[in-house]
C-alpha positions as CSV (number, residue, x, y, z in Angstrom):
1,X,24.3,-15.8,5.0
2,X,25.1,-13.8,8.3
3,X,21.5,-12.9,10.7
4,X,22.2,-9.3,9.9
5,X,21.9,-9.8,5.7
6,X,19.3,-11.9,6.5
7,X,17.1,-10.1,8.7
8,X,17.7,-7.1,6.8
9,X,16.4,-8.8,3.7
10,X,13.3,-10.2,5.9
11,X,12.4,-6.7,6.7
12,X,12.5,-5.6,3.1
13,X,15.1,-2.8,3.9
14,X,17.7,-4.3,0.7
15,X,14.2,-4.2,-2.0
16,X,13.5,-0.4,0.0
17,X,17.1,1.5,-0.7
18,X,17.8,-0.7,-4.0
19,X,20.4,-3.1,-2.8
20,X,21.7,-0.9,-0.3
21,X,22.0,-0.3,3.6
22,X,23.8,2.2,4.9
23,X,24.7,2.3,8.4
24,X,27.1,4.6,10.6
25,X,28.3,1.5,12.9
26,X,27.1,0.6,16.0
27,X,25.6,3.5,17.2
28,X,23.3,2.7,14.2
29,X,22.7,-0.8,15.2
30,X,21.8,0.4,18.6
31,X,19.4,3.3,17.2
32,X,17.5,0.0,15.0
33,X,16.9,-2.2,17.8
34,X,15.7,0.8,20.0
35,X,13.4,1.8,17.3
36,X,12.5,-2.5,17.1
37,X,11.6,-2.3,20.4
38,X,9.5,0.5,20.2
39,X,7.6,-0.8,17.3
40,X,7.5,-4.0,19.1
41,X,5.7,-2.2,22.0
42,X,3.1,-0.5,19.6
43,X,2.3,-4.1,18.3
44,X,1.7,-5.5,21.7
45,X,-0.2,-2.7,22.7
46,X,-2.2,-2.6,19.5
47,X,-2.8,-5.8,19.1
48,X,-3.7,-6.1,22.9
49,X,-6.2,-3.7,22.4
50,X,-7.9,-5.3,19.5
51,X,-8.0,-8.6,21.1
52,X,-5.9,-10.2,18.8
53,X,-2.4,-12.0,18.7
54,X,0.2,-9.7,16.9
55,X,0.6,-12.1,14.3
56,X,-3.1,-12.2,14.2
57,X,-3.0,-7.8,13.3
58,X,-0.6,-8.6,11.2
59,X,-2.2,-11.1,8.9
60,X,-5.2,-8.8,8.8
61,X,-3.3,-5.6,8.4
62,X,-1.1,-7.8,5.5
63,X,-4.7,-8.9,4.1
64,X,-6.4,-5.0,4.2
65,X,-3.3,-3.2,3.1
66,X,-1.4,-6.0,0.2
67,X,-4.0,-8.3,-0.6
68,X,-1.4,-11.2,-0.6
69,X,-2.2,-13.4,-3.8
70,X,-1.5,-16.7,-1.9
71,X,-0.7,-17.9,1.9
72,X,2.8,-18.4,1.2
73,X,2.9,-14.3,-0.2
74,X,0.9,-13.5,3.1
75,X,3.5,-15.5,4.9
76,X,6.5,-13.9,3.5
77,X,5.0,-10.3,4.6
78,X,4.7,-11.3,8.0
79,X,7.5,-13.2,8.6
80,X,6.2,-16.9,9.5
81,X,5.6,-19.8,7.8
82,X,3.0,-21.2,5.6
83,X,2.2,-22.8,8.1
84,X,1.5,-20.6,10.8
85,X,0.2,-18.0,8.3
86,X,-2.4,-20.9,7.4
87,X,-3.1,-21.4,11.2
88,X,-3.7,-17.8,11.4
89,X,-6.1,-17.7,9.0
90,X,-8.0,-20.7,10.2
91,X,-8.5,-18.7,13.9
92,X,-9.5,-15.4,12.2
93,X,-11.8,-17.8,9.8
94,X,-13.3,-19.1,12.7
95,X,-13.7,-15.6,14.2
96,X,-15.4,-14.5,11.3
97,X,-12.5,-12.3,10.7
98,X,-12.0,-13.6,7.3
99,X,-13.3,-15.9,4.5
100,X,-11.6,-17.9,2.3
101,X,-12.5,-19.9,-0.4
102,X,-11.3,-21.9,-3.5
103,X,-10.2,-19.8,-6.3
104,X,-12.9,-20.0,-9.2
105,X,-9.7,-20.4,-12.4
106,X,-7.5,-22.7,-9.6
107,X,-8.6,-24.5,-7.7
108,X,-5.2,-25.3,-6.3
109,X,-5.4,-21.8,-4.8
110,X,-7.4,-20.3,-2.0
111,X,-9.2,-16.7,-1.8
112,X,-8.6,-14.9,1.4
113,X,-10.4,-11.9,2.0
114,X,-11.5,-9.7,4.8
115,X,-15.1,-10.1,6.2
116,X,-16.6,-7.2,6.9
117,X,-16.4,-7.5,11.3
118,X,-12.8,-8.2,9.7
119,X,-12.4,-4.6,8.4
120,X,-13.8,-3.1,10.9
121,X,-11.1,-4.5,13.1
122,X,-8.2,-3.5,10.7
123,X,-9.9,0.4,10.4
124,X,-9.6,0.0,14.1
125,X,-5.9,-1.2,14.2
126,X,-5.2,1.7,11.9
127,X,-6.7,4.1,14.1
128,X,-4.5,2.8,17.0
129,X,-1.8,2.7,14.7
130,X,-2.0,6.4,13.7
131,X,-2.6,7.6,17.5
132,X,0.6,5.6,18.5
133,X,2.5,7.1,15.7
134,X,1.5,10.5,16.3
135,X,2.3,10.1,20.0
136,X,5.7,9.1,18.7
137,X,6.1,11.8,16.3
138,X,4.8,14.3,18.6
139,X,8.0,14.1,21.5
140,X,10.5,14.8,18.4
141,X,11.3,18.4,16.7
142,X,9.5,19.1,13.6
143,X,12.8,18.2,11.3
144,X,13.5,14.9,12.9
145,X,9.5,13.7,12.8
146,X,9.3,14.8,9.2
147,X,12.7,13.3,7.7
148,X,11.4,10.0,9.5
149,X,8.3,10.2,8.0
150,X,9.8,10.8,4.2
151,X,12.3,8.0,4.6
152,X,9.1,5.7,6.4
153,X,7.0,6.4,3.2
154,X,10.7,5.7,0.9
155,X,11.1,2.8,2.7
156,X,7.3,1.3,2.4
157,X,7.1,2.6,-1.4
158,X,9.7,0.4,-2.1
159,X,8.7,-2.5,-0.2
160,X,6.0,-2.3,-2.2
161,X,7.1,-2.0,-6.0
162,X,10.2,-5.0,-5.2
163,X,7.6,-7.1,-3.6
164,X,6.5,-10.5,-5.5
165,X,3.0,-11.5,-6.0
């Protein structure tokens, strides 16, 4: 498989547009790694902010917004391993971030779930989050901001009914 399938298919953009990316070229390839980048920069700045790792606000986020039925789910929406999605989750354990525990009909399985100091933190990324993306939003014309916020919501409402539990 070539980086560009497969990154595309880590990012969930073939599950978001049914199979399909379109692109215009290179100017579009361009365009996605400036808009990478960008979102990059929100994460560090985000995460900074929250005193967290950005893999750290992401397994939270992940937690608070998917409720992943397993560390190897969580894992997947993140994009790392098991095992650093389990390394994650012993930090934020140990931060009080999160609690986990042994599923009561498997116990095979573990329970992850946010703490509340945990939620708090997430309704604090969110707020970041929405201040950054309004910031964003706010330098384009009205057309561009709201086409990119129809395709956004397309492209996570699809992400969502492809995903596996």
């Amino acid at each position: 498989m070539h980086l560009h399938n497969y990154c595309i298919q880590k990012s969930g953009l073939v599950s978001s547009f049914g199979g399909c990316v379109h692109s215009t070229g290179p100017g579009f390839a361009s365009d996605l790694l400036r808009l990478s980048r960008r979102c990059r920069g929100i994460d560090k700045y985000v995460a900074g902010s929250s005193h967290l790792s950005v893999d750290e606000m992401h397994c939270l986020s992940a937690l608070f917004t998917e409720r992943p039925a397993s560390v190897t789910r969580l894992s997947e929406l993140i994009n790392v391993s098991a095992s650093r999605a389990s390394k994650l989750l012993k930090t934020l354990e140990e931060r009080g971030l999160v609690s986990r525990t042994l599923d009561p009909d498997d116990h095979r399985r573990e329970v992850v779930i946010l703490t509340e100091p945990g939620t708090k933190v997430v309704e604090g990324i969110l707020s970041l989050v929405a201040d950054a993306g309004s910031e964003l939003l706010g330098s384009w014309r009205a057309e561009g901001a709201a086409d990119f916020t129809r395709l956004l919501q397309g492209a996570t409402l699809g992400r969502k009914e492809g995903a596996s539990a």
